[in-house]
C-alpha positions in Angstrom: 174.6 230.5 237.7 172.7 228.3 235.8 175.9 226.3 234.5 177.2 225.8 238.9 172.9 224.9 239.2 173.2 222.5 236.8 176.9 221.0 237.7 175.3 220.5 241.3 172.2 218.4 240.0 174.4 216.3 238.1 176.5 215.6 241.0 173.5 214.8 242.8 172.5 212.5 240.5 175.2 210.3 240.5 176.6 211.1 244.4 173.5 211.9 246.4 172.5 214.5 248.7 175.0 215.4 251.6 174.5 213.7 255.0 173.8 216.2 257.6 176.4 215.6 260.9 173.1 214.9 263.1 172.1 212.3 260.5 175.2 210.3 260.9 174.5 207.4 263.5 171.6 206.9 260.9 174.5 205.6 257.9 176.2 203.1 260.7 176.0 199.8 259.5 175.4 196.3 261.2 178.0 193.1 260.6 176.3 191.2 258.2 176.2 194.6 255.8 180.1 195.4 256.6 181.5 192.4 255.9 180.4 192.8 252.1 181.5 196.5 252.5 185.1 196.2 254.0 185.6 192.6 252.9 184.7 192.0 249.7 188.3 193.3 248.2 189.7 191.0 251.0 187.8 187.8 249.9 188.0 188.3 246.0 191.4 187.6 246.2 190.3 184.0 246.7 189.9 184.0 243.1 193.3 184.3 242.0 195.8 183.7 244.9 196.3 180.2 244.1 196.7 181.1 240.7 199.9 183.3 241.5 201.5 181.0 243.6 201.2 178.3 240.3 202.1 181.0 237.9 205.6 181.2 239.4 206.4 177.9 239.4 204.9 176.7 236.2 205.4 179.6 233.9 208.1 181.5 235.3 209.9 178.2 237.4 209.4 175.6 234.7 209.2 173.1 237.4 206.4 171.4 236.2 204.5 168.6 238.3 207.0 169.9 241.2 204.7 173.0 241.5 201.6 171.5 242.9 203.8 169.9 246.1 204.8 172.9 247.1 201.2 174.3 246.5 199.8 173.5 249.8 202.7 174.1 252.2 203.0 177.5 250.8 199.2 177.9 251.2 199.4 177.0 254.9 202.4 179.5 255.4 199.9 182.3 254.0 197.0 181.8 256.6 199.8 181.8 259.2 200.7 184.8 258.3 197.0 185.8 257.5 196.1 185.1 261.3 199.3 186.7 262.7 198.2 190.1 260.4 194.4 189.4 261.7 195.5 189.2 265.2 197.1 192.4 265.0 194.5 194.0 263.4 192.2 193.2 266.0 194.1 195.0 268.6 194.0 197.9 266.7 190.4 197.9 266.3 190.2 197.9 270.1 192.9 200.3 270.9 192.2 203.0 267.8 187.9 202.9 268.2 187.9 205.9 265.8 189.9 204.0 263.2 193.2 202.7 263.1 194.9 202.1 259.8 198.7 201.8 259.3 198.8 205.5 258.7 197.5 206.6 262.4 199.2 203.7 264.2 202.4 204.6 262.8 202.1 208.4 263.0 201.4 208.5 266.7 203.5 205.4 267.8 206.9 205.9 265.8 206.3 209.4 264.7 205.4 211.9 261.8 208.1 210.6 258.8 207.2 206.9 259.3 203.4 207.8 259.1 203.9 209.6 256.1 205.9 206.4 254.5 203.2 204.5 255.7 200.5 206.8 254.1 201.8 206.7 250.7 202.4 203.0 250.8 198.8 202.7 251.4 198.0 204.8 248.5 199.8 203.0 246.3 198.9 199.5 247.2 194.6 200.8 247.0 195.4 201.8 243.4 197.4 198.7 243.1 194.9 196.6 245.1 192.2 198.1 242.4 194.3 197.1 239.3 194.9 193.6 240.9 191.0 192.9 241.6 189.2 194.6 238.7 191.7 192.8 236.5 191.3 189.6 238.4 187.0 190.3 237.8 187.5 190.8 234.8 189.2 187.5 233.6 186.9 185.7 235.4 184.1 187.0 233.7 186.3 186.4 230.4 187.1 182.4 231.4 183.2 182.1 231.3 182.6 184.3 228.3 185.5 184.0 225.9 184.3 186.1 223.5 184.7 189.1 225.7 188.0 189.0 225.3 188.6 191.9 223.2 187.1 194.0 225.5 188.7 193.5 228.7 190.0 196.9 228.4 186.7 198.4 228.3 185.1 195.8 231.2 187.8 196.8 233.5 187.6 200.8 233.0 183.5 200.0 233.3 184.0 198.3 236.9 186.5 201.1 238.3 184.0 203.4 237.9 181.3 201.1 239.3 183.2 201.1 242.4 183.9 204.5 242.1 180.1 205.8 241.8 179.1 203.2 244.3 181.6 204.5 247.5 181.2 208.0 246.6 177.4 207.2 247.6 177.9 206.5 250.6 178.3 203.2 252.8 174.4 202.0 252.7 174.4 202.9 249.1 177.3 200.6 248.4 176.7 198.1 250.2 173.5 197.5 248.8 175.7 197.3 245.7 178.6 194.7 246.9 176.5 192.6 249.6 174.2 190.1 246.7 177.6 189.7 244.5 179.7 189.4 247.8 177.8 186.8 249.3 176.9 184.5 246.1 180.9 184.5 245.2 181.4 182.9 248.8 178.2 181.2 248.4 179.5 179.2 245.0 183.0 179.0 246.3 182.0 177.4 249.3 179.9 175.0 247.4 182.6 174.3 244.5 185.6 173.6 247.6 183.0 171.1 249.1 181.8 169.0 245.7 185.4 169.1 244.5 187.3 168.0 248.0 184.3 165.1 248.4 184.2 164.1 244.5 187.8 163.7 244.7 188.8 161.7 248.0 185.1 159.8 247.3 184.5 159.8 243.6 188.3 159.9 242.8 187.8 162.9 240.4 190.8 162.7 237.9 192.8 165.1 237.2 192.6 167.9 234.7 193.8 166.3 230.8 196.1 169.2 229.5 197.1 169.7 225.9 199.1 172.3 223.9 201.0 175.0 226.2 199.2 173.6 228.9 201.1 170.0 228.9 204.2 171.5 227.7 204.6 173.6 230.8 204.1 170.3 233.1 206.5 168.4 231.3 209.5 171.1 232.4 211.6 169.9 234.8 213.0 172.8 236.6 214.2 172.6 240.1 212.6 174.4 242.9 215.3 177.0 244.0 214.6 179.2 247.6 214.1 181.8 245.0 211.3 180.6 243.4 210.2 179.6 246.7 210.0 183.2 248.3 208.1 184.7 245.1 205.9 182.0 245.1 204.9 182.6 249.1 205.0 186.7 248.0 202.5 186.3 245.4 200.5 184.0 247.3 200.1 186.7 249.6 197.8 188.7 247.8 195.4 187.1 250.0 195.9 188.9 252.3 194.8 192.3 250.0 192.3 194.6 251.7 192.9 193.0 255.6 193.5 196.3 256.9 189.5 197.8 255.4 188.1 196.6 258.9 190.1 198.3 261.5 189.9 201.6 259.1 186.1 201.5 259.1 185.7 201.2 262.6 183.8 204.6 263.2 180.9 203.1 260.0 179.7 200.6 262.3 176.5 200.3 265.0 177.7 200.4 268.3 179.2 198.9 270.0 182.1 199.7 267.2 184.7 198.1 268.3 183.5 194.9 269.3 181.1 195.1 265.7 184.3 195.3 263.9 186.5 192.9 265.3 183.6 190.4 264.8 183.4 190.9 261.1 187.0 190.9 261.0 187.4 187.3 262.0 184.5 186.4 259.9 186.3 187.7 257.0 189.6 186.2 257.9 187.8 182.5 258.4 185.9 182.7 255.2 189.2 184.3 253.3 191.1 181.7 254.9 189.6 178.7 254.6 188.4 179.3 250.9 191.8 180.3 249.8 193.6 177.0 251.8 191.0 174.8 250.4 191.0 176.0 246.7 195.0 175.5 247.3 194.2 171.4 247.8 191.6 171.0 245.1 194.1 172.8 242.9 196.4 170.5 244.0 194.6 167.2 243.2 193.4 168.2 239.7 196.0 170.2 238.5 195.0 173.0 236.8 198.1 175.5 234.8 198.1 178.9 234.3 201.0 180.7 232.7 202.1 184.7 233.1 201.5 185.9 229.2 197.9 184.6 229.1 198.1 182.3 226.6 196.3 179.9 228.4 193.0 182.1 228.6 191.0 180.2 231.8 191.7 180.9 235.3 192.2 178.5 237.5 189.3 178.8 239.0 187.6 178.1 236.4 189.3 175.4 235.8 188.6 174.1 238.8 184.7 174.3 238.8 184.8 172.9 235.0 186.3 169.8 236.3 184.5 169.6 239.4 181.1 170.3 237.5 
């Protein structure tokens, strides 16, 4: 008795009490507070989605200064494809007002098997989408702080269950846990795009002096093949990771739901959007390489903000 007494407190402690049915309506949440909720996985991806696009053609293409034409016209076929997903999303929202993720839609427009596919694709791409993003976090916080290195291992476990502890909380708990980091990322990402793009068509900001690995890789001269091409845009598309959070958490927000959620949505997809095209041009005036094995250890957003800064 004592040992189930005791296994309750501690999951009290770390989960919270349970909310009572009638106490629901009190855990909605307004826009400003779902957009860090439901978007935050959707926005980090800023921080590494130009990188992928460059990894493929410097490191895995050896094309070399070829990479960083083909940077922005692969960027803008992204937020195509970013409005065209956002658009469809925001049907959903108003057709499926009690949630409508690819699981639902599927299962009660094309049937029970194709649900079920759908389902499990969405279970792997959340673990996936975890991996990606806590990794991504991770070597961020490593760029700044190189002697973390050793422990990325460690830093990345730490933050997974973070995230964990946080969501089984409850929405309000969380997002009093992902709003202040949310909003400063977007904040200094914002602010780094705007000094960057103004230092370098005003100031004409060089680019980025490269040495060892770093030079060798833009001295290849490897030719851009459609292969290349289509892994580049695929990669590039991790942007588009966690689009689909909004139109599941339709039921979390205040009323009016639906018109609550669609709102955040196209807040997310302007802000995702534009940071992700406009890191794409600064990258591609100072010229900042990142190869697949990690022997170059900064990302290139860090990059990016050391040269702008």
């Amino acid at each position: 008795m004592s040992t189930q007494t005791g296994n309750k407190g501690l999951k009290r402690l770390f989960i919270g009490n349970p909310i009572a049915t009638s106490e629901d309506h009190h855990q909605r949440i307004s826009k400003k507070v779902a957009l860090p909720v439901f978007a935050s996985d959707a926005i980090s991806s800023t921080a590494y989605a130009t990188e992928e696009i460059l990894i493929v053609f410097l490191s895995l293409g050896a094309v070399g200064m070829a990479a960083y034409s083909m940077l922005v016209p692969i960027s803008l076929m992204v937020v195509v494809l970013l409005i065209i997903v956002v658009t469809s999303y925001r049907q959903t929202i108003f057709a499926y007002p009690n949630g409508g993720g690819s699981y639902v839609v599927s299962k009660e427009n094309l049937g029970e098997k194709p649900g079920l596919i759908a389902g499990a694709s969405l279970l792997i791409d959340y673990v996936l989408t975890v991996c990606v993003s806590v990794a991504g976090g991770t070597a961020a916080i490593i760029s700044a702080f190189n002697g973390l290195a050793p422990y990325r291992v460690q830093i990345c476990i730490g933050f997974v269950l973070l995230m964990m502890l946080a969501n089984l909380r409850g929405l309000k708990e969380s997002a009093m846990l992902f709003a202040p980091p949310t909003y400063i990322y977007v904040g200094s990402l914002i602010t780094l795009i705007v000094v960057g793009l103004y230092r370098v068509f005003v100031q004409n900001l060089p680019p980025i002096e490269h040495t060892g690995e770093a030079k060798h890789l833009l001295e290849m001269q490897g030719s851009v093949t459609a292969f290349y091409f289509l892994k580049a845009f695929s990669s590039g598309a991790v942007a588009l990771t966690g689009v689909e959070a909004v139109s599941n958490g339709v039921p979390a927000f205040k009323k009016p739901e639906s018109k609550n959620a669609s709102i955040t949505l196209i807040w997310m997809a302007v802000i995702l959007g534009s940071c992700f095209f406009g890191l794409s041009v600064l990258a591609q005036h100072l010229e900042p390489v990142k190869d697949h094995e990690g022997i170059i250890p900064n990302t290139v957003l860090a990059q990016l903000a050391e040269q702008v800064y």
